[in-house]
VEXDREN-2710 file (C-alpha; in Angstrom, 1 decimal):
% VEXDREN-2710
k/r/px/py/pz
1/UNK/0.0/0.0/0.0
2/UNK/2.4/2.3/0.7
3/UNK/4.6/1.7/-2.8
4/UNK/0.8/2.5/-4.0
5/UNK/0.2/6.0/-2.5
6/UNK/4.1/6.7/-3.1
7/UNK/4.0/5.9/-6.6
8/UNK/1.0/8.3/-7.2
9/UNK/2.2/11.2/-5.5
10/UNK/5.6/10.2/-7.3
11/UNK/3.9/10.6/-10.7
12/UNK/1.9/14.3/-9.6
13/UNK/4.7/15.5/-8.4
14/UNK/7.1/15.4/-11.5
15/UNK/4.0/16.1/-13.6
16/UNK/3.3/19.3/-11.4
17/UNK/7.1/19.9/-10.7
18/UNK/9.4/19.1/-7.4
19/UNK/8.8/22.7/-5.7
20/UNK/5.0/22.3/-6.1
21/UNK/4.2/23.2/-2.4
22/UNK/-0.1/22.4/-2.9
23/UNK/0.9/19.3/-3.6
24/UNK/2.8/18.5/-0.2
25/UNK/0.3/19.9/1.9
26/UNK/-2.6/17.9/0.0
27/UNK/-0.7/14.8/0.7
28/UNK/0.8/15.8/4.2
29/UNK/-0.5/18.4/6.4
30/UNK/-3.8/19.4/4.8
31/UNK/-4.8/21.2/7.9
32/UNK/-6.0/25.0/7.1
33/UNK/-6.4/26.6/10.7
34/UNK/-4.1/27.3/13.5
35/UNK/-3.9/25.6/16.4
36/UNK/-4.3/29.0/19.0
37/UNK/-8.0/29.5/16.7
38/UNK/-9.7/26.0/17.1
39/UNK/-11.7/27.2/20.4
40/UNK/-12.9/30.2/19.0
41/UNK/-13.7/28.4/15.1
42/UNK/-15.3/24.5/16.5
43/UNK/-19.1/24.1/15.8
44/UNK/-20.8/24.0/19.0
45/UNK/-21.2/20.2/17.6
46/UNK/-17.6/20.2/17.6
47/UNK/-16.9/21.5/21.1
48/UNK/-19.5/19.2/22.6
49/UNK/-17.6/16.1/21.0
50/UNK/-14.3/17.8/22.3
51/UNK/-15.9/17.5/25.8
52/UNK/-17.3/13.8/25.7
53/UNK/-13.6/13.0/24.9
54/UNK/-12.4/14.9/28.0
55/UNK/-15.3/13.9/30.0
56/UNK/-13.5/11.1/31.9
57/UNK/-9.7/11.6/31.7
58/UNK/-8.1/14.4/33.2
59/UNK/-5.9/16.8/31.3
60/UNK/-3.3/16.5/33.8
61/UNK/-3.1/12.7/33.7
62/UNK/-3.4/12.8/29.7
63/UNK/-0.5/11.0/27.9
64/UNK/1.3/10.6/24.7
65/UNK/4.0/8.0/25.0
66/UNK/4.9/7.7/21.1
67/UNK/5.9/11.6/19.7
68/UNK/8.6/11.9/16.7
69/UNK/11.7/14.3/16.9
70/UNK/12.8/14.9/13.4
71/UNK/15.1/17.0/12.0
72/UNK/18.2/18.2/9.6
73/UNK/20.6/19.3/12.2
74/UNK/19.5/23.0/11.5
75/UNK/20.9/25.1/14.2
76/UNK/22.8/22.4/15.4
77/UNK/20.3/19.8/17.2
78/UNK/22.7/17.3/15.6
79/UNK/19.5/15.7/14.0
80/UNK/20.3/13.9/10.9
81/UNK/18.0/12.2/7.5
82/UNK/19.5/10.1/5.6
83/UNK/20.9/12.2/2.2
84/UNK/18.9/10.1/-0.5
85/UNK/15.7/11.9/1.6
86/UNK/17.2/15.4/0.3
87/UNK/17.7/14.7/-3.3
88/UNK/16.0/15.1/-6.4
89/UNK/17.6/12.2/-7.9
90/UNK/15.7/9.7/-5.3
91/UNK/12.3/11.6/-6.2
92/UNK/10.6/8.9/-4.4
93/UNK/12.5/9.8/-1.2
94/UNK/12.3/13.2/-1.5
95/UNK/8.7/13.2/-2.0
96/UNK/8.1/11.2/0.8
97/UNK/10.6/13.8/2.9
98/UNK/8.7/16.8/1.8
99/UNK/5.3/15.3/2.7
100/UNK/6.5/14.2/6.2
101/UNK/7.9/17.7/6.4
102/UNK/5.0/19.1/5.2
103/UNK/2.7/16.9/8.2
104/UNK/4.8/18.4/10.5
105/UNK/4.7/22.3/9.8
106/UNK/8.1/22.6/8.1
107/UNK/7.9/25.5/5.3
108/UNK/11.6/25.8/5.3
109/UNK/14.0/23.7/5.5
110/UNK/16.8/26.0/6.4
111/UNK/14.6/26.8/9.4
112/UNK/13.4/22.7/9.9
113/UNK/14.4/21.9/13.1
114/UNK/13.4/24.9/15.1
115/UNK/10.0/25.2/13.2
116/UNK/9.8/21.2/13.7
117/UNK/9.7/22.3/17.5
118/UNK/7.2/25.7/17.1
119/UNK/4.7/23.6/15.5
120/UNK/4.8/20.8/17.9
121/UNK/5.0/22.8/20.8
122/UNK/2.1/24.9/19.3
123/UNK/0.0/21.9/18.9
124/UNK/0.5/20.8/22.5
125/UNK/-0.1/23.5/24.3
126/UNK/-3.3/24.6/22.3
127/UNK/-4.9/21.5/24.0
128/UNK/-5.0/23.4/27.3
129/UNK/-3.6/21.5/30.2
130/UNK/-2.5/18.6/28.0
131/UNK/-0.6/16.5/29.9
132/UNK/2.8/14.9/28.5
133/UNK/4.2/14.0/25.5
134/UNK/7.2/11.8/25.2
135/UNK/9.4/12.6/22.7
136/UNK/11.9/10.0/21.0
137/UNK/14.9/9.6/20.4
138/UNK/16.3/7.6/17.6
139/UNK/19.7/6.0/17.2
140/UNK/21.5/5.1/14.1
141/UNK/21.6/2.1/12.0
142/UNK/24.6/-0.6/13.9
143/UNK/25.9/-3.4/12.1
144/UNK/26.5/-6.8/13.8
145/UNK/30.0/-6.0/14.3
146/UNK/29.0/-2.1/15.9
147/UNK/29.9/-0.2/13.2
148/UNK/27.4/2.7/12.3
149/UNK/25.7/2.0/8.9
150/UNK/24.8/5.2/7.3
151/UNK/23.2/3.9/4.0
152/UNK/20.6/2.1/6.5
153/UNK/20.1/4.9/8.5
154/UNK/16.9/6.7/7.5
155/UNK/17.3/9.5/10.2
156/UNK/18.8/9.9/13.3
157/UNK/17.8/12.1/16.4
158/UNK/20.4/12.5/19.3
159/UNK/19.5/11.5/22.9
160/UNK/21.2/15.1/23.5
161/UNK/18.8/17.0/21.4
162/UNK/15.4/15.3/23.2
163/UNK/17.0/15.4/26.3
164/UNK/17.6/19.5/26.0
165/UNK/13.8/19.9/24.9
166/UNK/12.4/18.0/27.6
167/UNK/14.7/20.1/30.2
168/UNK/13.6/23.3/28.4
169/UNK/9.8/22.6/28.3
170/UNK/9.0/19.9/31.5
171/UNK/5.7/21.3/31.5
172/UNK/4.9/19.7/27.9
173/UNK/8.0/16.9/27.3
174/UNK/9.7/13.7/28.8
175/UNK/12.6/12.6/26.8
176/UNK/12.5/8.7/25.7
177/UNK/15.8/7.4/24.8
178/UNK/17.5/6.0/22.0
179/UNK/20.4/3.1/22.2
180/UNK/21.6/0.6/19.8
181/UNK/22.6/-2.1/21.6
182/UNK/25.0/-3.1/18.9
183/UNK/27.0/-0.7/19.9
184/UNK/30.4/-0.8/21.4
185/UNK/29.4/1.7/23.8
186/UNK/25.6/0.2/24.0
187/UNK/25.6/-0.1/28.3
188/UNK/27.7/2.8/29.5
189/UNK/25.4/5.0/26.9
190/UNK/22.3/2.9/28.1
191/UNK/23.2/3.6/31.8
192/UNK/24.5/7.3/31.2
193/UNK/20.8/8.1/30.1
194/UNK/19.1/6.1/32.4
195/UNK/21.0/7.9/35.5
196/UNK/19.3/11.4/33.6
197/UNK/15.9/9.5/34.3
198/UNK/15.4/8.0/30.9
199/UNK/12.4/5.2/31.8
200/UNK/11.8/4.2/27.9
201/UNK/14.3/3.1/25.2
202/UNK/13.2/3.5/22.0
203/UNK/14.0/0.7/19.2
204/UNK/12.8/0.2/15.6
205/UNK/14.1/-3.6/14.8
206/UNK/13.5/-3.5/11.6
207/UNK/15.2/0.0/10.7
208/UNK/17.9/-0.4/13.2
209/UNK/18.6/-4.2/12.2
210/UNK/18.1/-5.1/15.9
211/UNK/17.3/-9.0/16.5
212/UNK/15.7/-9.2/19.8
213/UNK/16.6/-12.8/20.4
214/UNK/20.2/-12.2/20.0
215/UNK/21.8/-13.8/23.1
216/UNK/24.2/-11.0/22.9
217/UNK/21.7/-8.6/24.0
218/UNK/21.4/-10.6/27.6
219/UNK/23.6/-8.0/29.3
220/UNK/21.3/-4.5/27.4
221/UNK/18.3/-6.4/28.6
222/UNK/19.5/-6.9/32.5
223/UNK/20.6/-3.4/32.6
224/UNK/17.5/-2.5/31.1
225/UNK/15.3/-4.3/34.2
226/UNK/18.1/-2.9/36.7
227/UNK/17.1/0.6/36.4
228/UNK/13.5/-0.4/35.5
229/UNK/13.5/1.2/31.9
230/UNK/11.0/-0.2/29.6
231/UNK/11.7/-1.0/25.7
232/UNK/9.4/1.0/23.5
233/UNK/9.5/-0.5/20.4
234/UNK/8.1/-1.0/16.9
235/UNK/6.9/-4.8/16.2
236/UNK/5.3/-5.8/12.4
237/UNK/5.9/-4.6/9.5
238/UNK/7.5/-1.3/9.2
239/UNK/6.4/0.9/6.1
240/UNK/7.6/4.1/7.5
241/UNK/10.8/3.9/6.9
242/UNK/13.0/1.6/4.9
243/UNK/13.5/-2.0/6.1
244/UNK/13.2/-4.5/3.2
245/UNK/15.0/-7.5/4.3
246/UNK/15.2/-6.5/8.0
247/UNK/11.1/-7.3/8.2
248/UNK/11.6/-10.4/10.0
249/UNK/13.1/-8.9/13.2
250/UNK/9.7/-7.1/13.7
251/UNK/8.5/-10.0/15.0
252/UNK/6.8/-9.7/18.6
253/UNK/7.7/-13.0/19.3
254/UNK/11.2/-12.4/19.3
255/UNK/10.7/-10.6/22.3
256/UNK/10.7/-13.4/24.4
257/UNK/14.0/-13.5/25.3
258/UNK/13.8/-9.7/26.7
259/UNK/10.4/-10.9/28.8
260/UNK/11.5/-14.2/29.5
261/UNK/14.7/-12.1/31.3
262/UNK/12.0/-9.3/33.0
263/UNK/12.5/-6.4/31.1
264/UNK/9.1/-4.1/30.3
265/UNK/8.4/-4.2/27.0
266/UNK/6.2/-1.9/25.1
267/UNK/5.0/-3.2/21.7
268/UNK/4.1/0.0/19.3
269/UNK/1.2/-0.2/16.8
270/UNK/0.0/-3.2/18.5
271/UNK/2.0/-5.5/15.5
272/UNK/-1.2/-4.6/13.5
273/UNK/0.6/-4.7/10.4
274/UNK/2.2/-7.2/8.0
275/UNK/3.2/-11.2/8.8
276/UNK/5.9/-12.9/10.6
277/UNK/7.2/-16.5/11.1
278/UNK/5.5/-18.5/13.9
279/UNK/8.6/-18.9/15.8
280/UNK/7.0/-21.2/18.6
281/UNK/5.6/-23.6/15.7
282/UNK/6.1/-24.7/12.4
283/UNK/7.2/-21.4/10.8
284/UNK/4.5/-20.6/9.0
285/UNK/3.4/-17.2/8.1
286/UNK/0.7/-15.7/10.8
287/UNK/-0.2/-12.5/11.3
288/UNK/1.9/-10.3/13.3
289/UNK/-0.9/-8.8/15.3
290/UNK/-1.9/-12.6/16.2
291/UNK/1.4/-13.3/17.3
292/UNK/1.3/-9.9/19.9
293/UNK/-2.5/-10.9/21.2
294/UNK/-0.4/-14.5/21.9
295/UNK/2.2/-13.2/24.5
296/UNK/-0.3/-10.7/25.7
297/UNK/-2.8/-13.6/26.4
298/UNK/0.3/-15.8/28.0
299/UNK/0.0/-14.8/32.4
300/UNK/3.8/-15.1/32.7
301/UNK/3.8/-11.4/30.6
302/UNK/1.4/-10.0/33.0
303/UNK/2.8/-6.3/34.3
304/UNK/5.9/-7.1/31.9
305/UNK/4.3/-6.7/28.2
306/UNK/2.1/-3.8/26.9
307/UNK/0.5/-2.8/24.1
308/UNK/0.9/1.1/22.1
309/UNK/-2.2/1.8/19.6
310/UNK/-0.2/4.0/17.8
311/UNK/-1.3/4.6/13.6
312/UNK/-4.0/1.4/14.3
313/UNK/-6.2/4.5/12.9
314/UNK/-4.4/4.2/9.4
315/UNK/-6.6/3.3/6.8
316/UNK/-3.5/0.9/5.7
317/UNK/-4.2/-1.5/9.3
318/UNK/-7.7/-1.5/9.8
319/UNK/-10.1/-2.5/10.7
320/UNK/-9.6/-6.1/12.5
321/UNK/-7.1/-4.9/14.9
322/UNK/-8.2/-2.1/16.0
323/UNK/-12.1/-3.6/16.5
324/UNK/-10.5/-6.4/18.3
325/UNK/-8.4/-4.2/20.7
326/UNK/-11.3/-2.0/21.1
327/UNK/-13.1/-5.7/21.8
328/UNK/-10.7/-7.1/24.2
329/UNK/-11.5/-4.5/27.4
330/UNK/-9.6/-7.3/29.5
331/UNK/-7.0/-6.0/27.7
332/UNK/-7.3/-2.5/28.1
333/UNK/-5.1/-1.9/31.2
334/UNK/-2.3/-3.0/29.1
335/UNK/-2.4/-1.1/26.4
336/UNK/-1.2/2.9/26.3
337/UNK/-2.1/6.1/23.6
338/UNK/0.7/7.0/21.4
339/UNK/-0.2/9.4/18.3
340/UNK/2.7/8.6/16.1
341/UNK/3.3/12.2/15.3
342/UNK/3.3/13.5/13.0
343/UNK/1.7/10.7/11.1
344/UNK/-1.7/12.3/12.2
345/UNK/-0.9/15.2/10.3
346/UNK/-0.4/13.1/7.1
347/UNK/-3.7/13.1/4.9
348/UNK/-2.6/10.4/2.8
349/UNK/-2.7/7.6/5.7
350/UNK/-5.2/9.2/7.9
351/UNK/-8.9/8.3/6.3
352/UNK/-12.1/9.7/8.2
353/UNK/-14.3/8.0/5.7
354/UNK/-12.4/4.6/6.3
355/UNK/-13.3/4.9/9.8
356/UNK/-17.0/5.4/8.5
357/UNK/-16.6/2.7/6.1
358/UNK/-16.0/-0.1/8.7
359/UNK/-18.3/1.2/11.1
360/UNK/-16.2/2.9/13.9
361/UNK/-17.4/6.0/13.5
362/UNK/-20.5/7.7/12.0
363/UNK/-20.8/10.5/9.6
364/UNK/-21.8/13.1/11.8
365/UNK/-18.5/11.9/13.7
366/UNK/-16.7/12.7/10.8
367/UNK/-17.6/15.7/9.7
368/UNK/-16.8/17.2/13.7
369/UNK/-13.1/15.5/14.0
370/UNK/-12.3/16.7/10.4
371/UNK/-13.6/20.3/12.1
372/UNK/-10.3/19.4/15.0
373/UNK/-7.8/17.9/12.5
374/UNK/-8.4/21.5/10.6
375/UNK/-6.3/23.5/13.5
376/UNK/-4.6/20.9/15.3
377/UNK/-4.1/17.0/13.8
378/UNK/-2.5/15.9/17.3
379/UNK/-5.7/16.6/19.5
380/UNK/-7.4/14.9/16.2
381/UNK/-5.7/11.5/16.8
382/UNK/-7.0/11.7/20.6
383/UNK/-10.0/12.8/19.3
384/UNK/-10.8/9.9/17.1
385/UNK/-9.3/7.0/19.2
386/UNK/-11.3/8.7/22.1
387/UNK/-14.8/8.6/19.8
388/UNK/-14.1/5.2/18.1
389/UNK/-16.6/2.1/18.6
390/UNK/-16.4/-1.4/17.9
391/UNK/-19.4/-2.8/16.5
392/UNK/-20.3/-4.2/19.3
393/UNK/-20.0/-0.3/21.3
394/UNK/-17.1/-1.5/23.2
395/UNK/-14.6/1.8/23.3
396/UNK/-11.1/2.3/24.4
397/UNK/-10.5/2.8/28.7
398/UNK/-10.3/6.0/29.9
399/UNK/-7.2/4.4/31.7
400/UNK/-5.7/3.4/28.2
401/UNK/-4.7/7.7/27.6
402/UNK/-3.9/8.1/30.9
403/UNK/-0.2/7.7/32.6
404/UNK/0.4/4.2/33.3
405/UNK/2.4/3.5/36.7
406/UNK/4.5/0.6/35.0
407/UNK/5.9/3.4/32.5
408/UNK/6.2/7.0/34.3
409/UNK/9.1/8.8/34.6
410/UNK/11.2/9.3/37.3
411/UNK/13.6/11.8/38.6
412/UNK/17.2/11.2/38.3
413/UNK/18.3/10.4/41.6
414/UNK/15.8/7.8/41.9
415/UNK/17.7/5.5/39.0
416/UNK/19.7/2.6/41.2
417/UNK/23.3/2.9/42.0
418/UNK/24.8/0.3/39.9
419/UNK/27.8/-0.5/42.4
420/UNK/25.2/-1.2/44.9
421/UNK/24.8/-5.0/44.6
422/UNK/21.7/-7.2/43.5
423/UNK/19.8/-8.1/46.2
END
């Protein structure tokens, strides 16, 4: 699907030429208000649905455990994206970067990073009282041997950088980190952040070419439960940024081994896309998503493994996952709100009318969260997981957007001495 939507905007594009800027914001951030005007520009329709969606969670304990940090080391962030996603020459890269860009605010890319940061923080605090919003970190690329592999490497966002944001606006940020464990460096950098209060690790397996089940990862994973740090991390098929023959290490069952050793594990998107190898059978291809309901539905995972709904409102993964998870309410203390941003932002994944299509939401429904995505996408994705129903009128928990205990931060000098011995 996504080769699909990329092809077509690949064709517009060099039909209506590369600097066509209508073109970017139709397939990216198609938004037309600003974020400051949505109170004063809702329906009265609108702010009543706003409301119901507020009704039972508190602003304070609101919580976004799955926010993006992109940028091109403008102003020295020491962000990074991978070259081919600046160049005209890779027009299906670039086209994909401009849209992304695009989702995210970005009208200038000599100014990217700092207006990366305006919009965001524009979006977040227009929610009044929002709560937090973690923001990720993301490492580079490692080969087997720990050797940093740039042609893999789609972008790369510096513990520093989050770490700096989240000190300059607490109020609105908590920094998630980003380690390879491939690296030579992989558990002094691991412990470094986790004495700064780092709680989650953020991995993408099947970007970073990360195999879970490595036994070489034994030590990362105990130093992980040590300082009770949790891994966020991607599991199915990744279509957000290149992987190809890396796809198998998204599988959730490879995850074991980090469970099976008591490290927290956090399993973004719920693996509602693509298939994987049944690793505890006969290898056959099964549905990723299947395979994550499987160790979520094993008791010896209990308070260890979670699930992130994260982009489940994508037209591209619905609608069986996300109408089972809305099913499976013995499942909702388990699960936690991530929007993804700023995938939210991005027209061409984000489908109202799919959600009408399969029966999650009604038209009326529609028409008021287009009304919020106009002047702020990111209280749109809360918006529409907050109003979605199964068929059956089962809805998401309150508790699943609020701050899980398992997962909150901490402050620095609450992260474990590790000279002090293992009792």
């Amino acid at each position: 699907m996504r080769r699909k939507w990329l092809a077509g905007a690949l064709v517009i594009g060099i039909v209506s030429l590369p600097m066509n800027e209508a073109l970017f914001k139709r397939l990216g951030g198609a938004y037309r208000g600003d974020p400051e005007t949505l109170r004063d520009s809702l329906s009265a329709p609108a702010q009543q649905l706003l409301a119901q969606v507020f009704a039972d969670v508190t602003h304070a304990e609101l919580r976004d455990y799955h926010v993006h940090l992109v940028g091109l080391g403008v102003g020295g962030t020491g962000a990074q994206v991978n070259p081919k996603m600046l160049n005209w020459f890779r027009p299906v890269h670039r086209i994909k970067a401009r849209v992304y860009l695009s989702g995210a605010g970005v009208t200038d890319e000599r100014a990217a990073d700092q207006q990366y940061v305006e919009r965001l923080v524009r979006l977040v605090r227009a929610m009044d009282k929002p709560g937090l919003f973690h923001l990720l970190a993301f490492d580079h690329h490692y080969n087997a041997d720990g050797s940093v592999n740039r042609e893999k490497s789609e972008f790369y966002t510096p513990n520093e950088y989050v770490f700096a944001l989240a000190r300059k606006y607490p109020e609105l940020f908590r920094p998630v980190a980003s380690v390879h464990p491939y690296r030579d460096d992989a558990l002094s950098e691991l412990e470094k952040w986790a004495r700064q209060g780092a709680r989650l690790v953020k991995w993408l397996p099947n970007a970073h070419g990360i195999d879970a089940s490595d036994p070489r990862l034994d030590p990362y994973y105990d130093l992980l439960k040590r300082y009770d740090m949790a891994l966020l991390t991607h599991v199915g098929e990744e279509q957000a940024v290149e992987a190809k023959e890396d796809q198998a290490l998204g599988n959730p069952l490879r995850f074991r081994r980090a469970l099976d050793r008591g490290v927290k594990v956090v399993m973004a998107h719920a693996a509602s896309l693509g298939q994987s190898r049944d690793l505890d059978g006969d290898g056959s291809l099964t549905d990723n998503f299947d395979l994550f309901l499987r160790l979520m539905d094993e008791p010896q995972y209990e308070g260890l493994l979670f699930g992130e709904i994260s982009a489940m409102t994508q037209f591209n993964r619905l609608p069986r996952p996300l109408i089972e998870l809305l099913r499976r309410e013995d499942l909702h203390h388990r699960l936690v709100n991530g929007s993804d941003y700023p995938l939210p932002a991005l027209n061409v994944v984000i489908w109202t009318r799919a959600l009408v299509r399969h029966g999650l939401i009604t038209k009326q429904q529609r028409k008021l969260l287009n009304e919020i995505y106009d002047h702020n996408p990111l209280l749109f994705d809360y918006a529409v997981k907050r109003t979605l129903r199964a068929p059956g009128g089962q809805r998401f928990a309150a508790r699943v957007f609020q701050a899980h205990p398992a997962l909150e931060a901490r402050m620095p000098s609450q992260a474990r001495d590790d000279r002090r011995p293992e009792t």
